[in-house]
C-alpha positions, 0 to 999 in steps of 0.5 A: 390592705382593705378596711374589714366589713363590720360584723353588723350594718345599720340596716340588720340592727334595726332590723327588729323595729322593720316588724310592723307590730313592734313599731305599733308597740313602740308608738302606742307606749310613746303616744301612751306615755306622752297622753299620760305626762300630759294628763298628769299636767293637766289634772295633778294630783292632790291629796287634801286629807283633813286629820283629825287632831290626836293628843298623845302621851309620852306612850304613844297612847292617844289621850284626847282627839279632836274632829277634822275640819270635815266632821270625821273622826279620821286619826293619821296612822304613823308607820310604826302604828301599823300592825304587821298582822293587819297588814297580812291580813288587808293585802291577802283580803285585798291585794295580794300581788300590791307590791309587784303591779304598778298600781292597776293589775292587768290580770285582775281586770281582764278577769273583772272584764270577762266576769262582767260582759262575756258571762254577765256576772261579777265574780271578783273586782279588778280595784287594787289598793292603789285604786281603792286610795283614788276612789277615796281621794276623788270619790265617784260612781261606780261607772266603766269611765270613772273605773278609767279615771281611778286607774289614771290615778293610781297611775299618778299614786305610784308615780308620786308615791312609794308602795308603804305610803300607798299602803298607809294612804288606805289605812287612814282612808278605809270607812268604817261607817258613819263619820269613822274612817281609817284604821287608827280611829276605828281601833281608837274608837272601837277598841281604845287601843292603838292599831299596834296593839291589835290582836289577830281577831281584832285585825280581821275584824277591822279589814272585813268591815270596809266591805260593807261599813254601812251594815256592819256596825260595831256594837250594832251587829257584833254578830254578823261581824263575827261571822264575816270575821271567821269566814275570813278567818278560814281562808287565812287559815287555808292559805296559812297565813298564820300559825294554827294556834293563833287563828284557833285564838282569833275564833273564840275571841268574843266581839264585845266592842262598841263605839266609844266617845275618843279619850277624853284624858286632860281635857284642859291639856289637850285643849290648850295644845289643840289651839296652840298647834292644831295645825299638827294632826298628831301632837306628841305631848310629853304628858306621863299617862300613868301619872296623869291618870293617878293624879285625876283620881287622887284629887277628885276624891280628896276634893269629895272630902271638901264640898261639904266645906263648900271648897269644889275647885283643885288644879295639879301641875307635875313637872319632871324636874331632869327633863322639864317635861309636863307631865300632869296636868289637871286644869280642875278636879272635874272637867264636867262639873258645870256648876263650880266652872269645871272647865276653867283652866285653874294651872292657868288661871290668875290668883294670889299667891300668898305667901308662895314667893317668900323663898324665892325672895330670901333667895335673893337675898342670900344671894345678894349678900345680905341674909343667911339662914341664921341671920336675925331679923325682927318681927315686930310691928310696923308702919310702911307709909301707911301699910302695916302688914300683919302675921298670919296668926297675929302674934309678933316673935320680937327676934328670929332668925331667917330660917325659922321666919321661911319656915314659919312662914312669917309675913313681917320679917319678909316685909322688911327683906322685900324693903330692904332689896326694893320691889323693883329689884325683886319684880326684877328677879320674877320677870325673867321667871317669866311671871306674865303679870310682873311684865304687864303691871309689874311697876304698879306693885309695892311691899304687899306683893310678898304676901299675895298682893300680885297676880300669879298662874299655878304654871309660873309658880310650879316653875319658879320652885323647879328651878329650886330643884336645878341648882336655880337653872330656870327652864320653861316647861317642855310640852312636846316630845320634840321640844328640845331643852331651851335656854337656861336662866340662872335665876339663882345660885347653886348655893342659895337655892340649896339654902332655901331647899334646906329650909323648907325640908324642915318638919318642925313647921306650921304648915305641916298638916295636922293629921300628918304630924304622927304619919309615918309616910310623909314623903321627903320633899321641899314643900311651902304653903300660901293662902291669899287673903280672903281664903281665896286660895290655897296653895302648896308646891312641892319638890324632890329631886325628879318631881315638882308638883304645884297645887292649888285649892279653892274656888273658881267663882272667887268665893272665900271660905273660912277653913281654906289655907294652904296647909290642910287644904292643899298639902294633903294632896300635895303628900298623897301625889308625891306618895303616889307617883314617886313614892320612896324615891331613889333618885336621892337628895340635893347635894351641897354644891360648891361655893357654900361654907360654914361658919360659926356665928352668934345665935344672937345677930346671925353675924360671924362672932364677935369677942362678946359673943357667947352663945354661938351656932353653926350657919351656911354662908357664900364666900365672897358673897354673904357679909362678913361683917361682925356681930354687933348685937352689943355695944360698949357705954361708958357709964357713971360709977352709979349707973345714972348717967352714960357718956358719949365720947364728947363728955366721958370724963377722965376717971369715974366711970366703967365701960359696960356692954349694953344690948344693941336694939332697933328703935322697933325691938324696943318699942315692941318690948315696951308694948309687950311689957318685956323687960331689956336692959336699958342705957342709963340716960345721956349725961344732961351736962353734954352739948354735942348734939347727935345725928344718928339714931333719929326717932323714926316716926311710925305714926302718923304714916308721912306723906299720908291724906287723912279724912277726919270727921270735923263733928266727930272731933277725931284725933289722931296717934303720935308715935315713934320708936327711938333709940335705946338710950332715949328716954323721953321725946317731945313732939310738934305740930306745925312748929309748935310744941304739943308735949313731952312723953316717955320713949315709945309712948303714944300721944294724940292731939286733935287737927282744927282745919284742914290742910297740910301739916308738919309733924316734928319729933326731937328725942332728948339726945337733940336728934330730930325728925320731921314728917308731913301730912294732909289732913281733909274734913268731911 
């Protein structure tokens, strides 16, 4: 059987290509397509456009630019910006058939050549929007070769690029006059809105202008423009581009825009985005517009109420407490006020916080056990080696409790806490707040950090207090739309932080300002006040559930002012924002959050009740945490049947006396009553016929301070003050210098004597229970 012949043989299926004019066809476009690949090795392409750095907010709304590293004002525009009604209106203005031709049109340019040689005339350019992006990208003269160079590159345009990129390639690069290019800064620009808010007149009046940029300015000649516009306007309308309605809108729309200055909102912010990431040509910040721009104009006429004060400087920090993101931020009331240094950055500026860190560090101590809020502490007078703190008014309580010393602001009750839990625990605490300047000197601080002896930044402070508002999850701030939420630091427990968050809701308080006693708007926040020494500096931070906000008052030269303190000078403004942007707010109040109880305790320690106490309250406690140990505030003496003596348990005798409850103060209470002549029950005075000798309770030597170098003028014959606190059942003590005895005085009673040389001394007190104290001093002569 013979093998069929095929249907086809090889020389018929090549038959076609036998053609000549196919076979030239197929090694042109081969020699055509290698010339190209070639070309394309030797000459890549290179799109270096330089942006302009834009500052956006939570919106997408620009709110401050800066200019490319070229001089131009040249925004990028993102794909969602772009207008749909500009796109119609640039491709039937431009390019028509853009998305079907590869860049060069055919069509076009034979009609371009024709136009231009046979009838010596030019009626229509060949260049498609393609092209026009390679005369921008690689700008040359208008000459039949470099129109050749230009389709090479657009060549190289579709290749690497798709259509949308192209299209968005010449809205960033299209001139509008002078050093304005792109679409997104002419609308910035021209019209202070984004190009996606352009309306039709609008849109037409940005596609026509490229033309001719250099003739048809903006504010220079509205009028051309307006006809050019409507002439373009008739043709959309012919070709039906857009509804009737619309285009009869887009005639009588009036052309009053100008060239404006780029948004200048939140100079400091945009500033100090713009160094941090000004390799990003958009910088989506989380900035909150609205509340910016409340925030700029509340405080810049609350501080036209202070310059006759001579206080001219105000910073604002607002923090949304569930996303941490920064949502106002005002470096200085008025960024152009040259004369008080308006373009100092006050959120990031060092000062002194005064008495800003007290809740943080009752906070501590609740949370180490220590403290409640109904615990008693004293507040008194005292000596810390030298160092003795005063309160703000210059008046001592004797007793309160922590709650009424936060809320009141007390500085000598929160002395004692801080030297009760050590400086270097509570430095501690406030670096892993990332407080900047407790990391760099932080072991250079001592008592007087707790009342503004430290260095802070408005940003740390407002944080430090948003983590009062997370159940004591600290966060660093959001900037950026991208950031995502960074790692929490449990700085403090749920439970101490809704302490303190109780504490400083009260209304009973100093700080509350004077004109907002009787004002029915007073918004529900936490709030704590602080001014530095000096009347430097005014603070109060605030929060509720969503916000924190933090502000300072004061000077940026440094310059004190006598009216300057935290509560009329801050907090009114504090009050005026909270009103403004969150006012009545829904977002309701802290819970009470699990791990915290109640107890009864008495009103007298602050300590869980004991038999002997009858005057008790309710106080908020962590199981497991807070002490439970008993009241003591106290104590049972056995006494002689005529209340002259006392007993120790070394000498009570076997009958003849009582057993009474005596009150069981510090040495320091007491000294504190007897300089301010308020009567206490005393203990009788120690049976004399007892040999025990005590160790407990020592006199504590408050002056002069130990370890202390004293200058004295020889001439002058200066003395210097002995004085201890002793225990309540001491009645006299007697005092040495250098081993020698000086005298005896009263309890508590001051005594002076005069050094005779120089040098090293040794100051001895011994109360009349045989308990002892020795304390050193140097003393130099001038």
């Amino acid at each position: 059987m013979q093998t069929p012949e095929p249907k086809y043989n090889l020389s018929q299926r090549l038959l076609p290509f036998s053609k000549p004019w196919l076979r030239y066809s197929l090694y042109f476009g081969l020699i055509l397509c290698l010339t190209l690949a070639a070309l394309n090795h030797l000459y890549p392409l290179k799109v270096n456009i330089f942006y302009s750095t834009v500052i956006t907010a939570s919106d997408g709304s620009v709110i401050n630019a800066f200019l490319s590293r070229d001089d131009k004002w040249r925004m990028q525009l993102e794909p969602d910006e772009i207008n749909p009604v500009l796109k119609k209106t640039v491709l039937l203005k431009e390019d028509k058939y853009f998305y079907y031709h590869p860049g060069i049109n055919l069509f076009a340019v034979t009609r371009a050549l024709v136009n231009n040689t046979i009838r010596d005339r030019k009626t229509s350019g060949a260049s498609t929007i393609t092209m026009q992006v390679a005369r921008l990208l690689y700008p040359q003269q208008r000459t039949y070769a470099n129109k050749l160079y230009e389709m090479f590159r657009a060549l190289q345009l579709e290749w690497y690029y798709s259509k949308d990129e192209i299209l968005q390639l010449y809205l960033n690069l299209v001139p509008f006059g002078g050093n304005i290019e792109g679409v997104k800064a002419a609308s910035v620009l021209y019209f202070h809105q984004s190009p996606k808010q352009l309306s039709l007149a609008q849109a037409v009046t940005l596609t026509v202008i490229p033309n001719k940029p250099s003739s048809l300015r903006i504010g220079e000649q509205n009028e051309r423009i307006v006809a050019f516009r409507n002439k373009w306007l008739r043709y959309y309308s012919a070709q039906q581009a857009f509804p009737a309605s619309e285009i009869e809108d887009a005639f009588l729309e009036p052309l009053e825009a100008r060239r404006q200055e780029a948004p200048k909102v939140a100079p400091h912010f945009a500033y100090r985005m713009f160094r941090r990431y000004k390799n990003q040509p958009i910088i989506k910040t989380t900035l909150n517009r609205q509340v910016q721009e409340k925030v700029e104009q509340l405080a810049y006429n609350y501080m036209q109420r202070l310059l006759y004060q001579n206080i001219n400087n105000a910073a604002v920090l607002v923090i949304n407490n569930q996303t941490r993101a920064v949502e106002a931020y005002l470096g200085s009331a008025d960024f152009n006020d040259f004369a008080h240094h308006g373009q100092v950055d006050g959120i990031r500026a060092v000062r002194s916080p005064g008495s800003t860190l007290k809740p943080f560090l009752y906070a501590t101590a609740f949370d180490k056990g220590t403290l409640t809020p109904k615990a008693v502490i004293t507040d008194v007078p005292v000596d810390y080696a030298g160092y003795r703190p005063q309160n703000y008014f210059g008046n001592y309580n004797g007793k309160v409790t922590i709650s009424h010393a936060l809320a009141t602001s007390l500085n000598l009750p929160a002395v004692k806490v801080l030297d009760q839990l050590g400086v270097d625990a509570f430095v501690q605490k406030l670096k892993q707040a990332e407080f900047s300047e407790m990391k760099r000197k932080g072991n250079q601080l001592g008592l007087s950090l707790i009342l503004g002896g430290c260095d802070v930044k408005l940003e740390e402070l407002t944080l430090l207090y948003a983590a009062f508002a997370n159940q004591g999850k600290y966060t660093p701030a959001r900037w950026l739309q991208q950031d995502t939420m960074q790692q929490e630091t449990q700085l403090l427990s749920p439970g101490s932080a809704y302490m303190v968050n109780q504490i400083l809701t009260q209304l009973t308080r100093p700080d509350l300002p004077h004109n907002a006693h009787n004002s029915p708007n007073l918004p529900k926040i936490a709030w704590k006040t602080g001014t530095s020494y000096g009347r430097k500096d005014a603070w109060s931070i605030g929060y509720n559930k969503k916000y924190t906000v933090g502000v300072w008052v004061g000077n940026f030269s440094g310059e004190g002012v006598p009216e300057l303190n935290g509560t009329d000078s801050a907090t009114p403004l504090l009050f005026d924002i909270f009103n403004s942007i969150d006012y009545n707010s829904t977002t309701g109040w802290f819970q009470q959050p699990k791990g915290i109880g109640l107890r009864v305790v008495c009103a007298e320690s602050g300590s869980p009740a004991n038999s002997f106490c009858s005057n008790q309250v309710l106080d908020t406690f962590m199981p497991g945490i807070s002490s439970t140990q008993r009241c003591s505030h106290l104590k049972r003496i056995a006494i002689s049947g005529d209340n002259k003596y006392s007993y120790c348990t070394s000498c009570q005798p076997a009958t003849g006396f009582v057993q009474q409850l005596y009150p069981n103060y510090a040495p320091e209470l007491l000294t504190f009553y007897d300089s301010e002549k308020i009567p206490y029950q005393q203990i009788p005075a120690h049976n004399p016929n007892c040999s025990r000798i005590f160790k407990e309770h020592a006199p504590v030597i408050t002056s002069p301070a130990a370890g202390m170098e004293y200058l004295l003028e020889q001439e002058e014959n200066q003395q210097l003050m002995l004085h201890c606190n002793a225990h309540n059942e001491v009645k006299q003590v007697y005092w040495y210098i250098n081993d020698k005895f000086l005298g005896a005085t009263a309890a508590n009673e001051k005594v002076f004597f005069e050094p005779q040389k120089a040098g090293r001394y040794k100051i001895s007190c011994t109360d009349d229970q045989g308990r002892n104290t020795d304390s050193y001093i140097t003393v130099k002569f001038l």
